[in-house]
C-alpha positions in Angstrom: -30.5 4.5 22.7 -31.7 1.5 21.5 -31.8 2.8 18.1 -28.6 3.6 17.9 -27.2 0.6 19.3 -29.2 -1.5 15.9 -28.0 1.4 14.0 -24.0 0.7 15.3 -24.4 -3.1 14.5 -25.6 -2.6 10.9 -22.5 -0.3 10.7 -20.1 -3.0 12.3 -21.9 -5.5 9.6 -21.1 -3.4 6.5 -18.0 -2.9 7.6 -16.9 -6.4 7.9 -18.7 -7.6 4.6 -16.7 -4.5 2.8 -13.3 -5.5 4.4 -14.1 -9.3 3.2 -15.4 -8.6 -0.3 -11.8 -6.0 -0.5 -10.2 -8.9 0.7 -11.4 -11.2 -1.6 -11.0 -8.6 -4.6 -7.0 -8.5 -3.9 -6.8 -11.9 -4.0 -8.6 -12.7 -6.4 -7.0 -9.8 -8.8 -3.4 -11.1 -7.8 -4.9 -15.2 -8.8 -6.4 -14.1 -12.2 -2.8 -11.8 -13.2 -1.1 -15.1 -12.2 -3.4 -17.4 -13.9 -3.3 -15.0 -17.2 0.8 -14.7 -17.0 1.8 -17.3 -15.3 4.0 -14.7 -13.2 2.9 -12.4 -10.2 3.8 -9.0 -10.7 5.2 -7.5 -7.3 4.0 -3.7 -8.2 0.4 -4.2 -8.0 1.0 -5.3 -4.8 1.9 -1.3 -4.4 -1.3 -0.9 -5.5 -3.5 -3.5 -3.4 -1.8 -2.9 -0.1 -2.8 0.3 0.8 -6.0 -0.1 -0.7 -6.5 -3.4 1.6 -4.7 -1.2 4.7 -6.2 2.3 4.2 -9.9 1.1 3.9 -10.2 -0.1 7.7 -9.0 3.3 8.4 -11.1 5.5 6.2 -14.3 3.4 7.4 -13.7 3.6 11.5 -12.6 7.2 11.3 -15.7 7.7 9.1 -18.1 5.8 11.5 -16.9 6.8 14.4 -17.6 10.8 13.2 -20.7 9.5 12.1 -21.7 8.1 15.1 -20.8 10.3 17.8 -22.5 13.2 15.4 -25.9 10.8 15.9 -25.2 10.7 19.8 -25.1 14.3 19.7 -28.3 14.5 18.3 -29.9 12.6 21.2 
C-alpha cells in the first residue's frame, strides 16, 4: 500500500509539471506569433484550447485506469 501511495504522488507530480510546461507552451506560442506579426491570430487559439483543456482529461482518465488496474493487482 505504501508503494502505491509513492507511486500515486509521482503520478500527481508529472501530471502537474505536464499541465505547466502545456501551459507555458500556449503562451509562449501565442507571445512569439505576436512578437513575429505584431498581431494575434484568433484561430490558433482553436488550436491551443482544446489542447490546454483536453490534456487534464486524457491524463486523469488515463491515471485513474492505471491506477485502479495496480490496485487490482494487490
Amino acid at each position: 500500500m505504501k508503494e502505491n501511495k509513492k507511486f500515486t504522488s509521482i503520478l500527481k507530480i508529472v501530471y502537474f509539471v505536464g499541465l505547466i510546461g502545456l501551459g507555458f507552451y500556449a503562451v509562449g506560442y501565442i507571445f512569439v506569433e505576436w512578437l513575429a506579426t505584431g498581431q494575434i491570430d484568433l484561430s490558433n487559439l482553436n488550436i491551443l484550447l482544446p489542447l490546454v483543456l483536453g490534456l487534464p482529461a486524457l491524463l486523469s482518465s488515463f491515471s485513474f485506469s492505471f491506477i485502479t488496474s495496480l490496485t487490482r493487482l494487490v
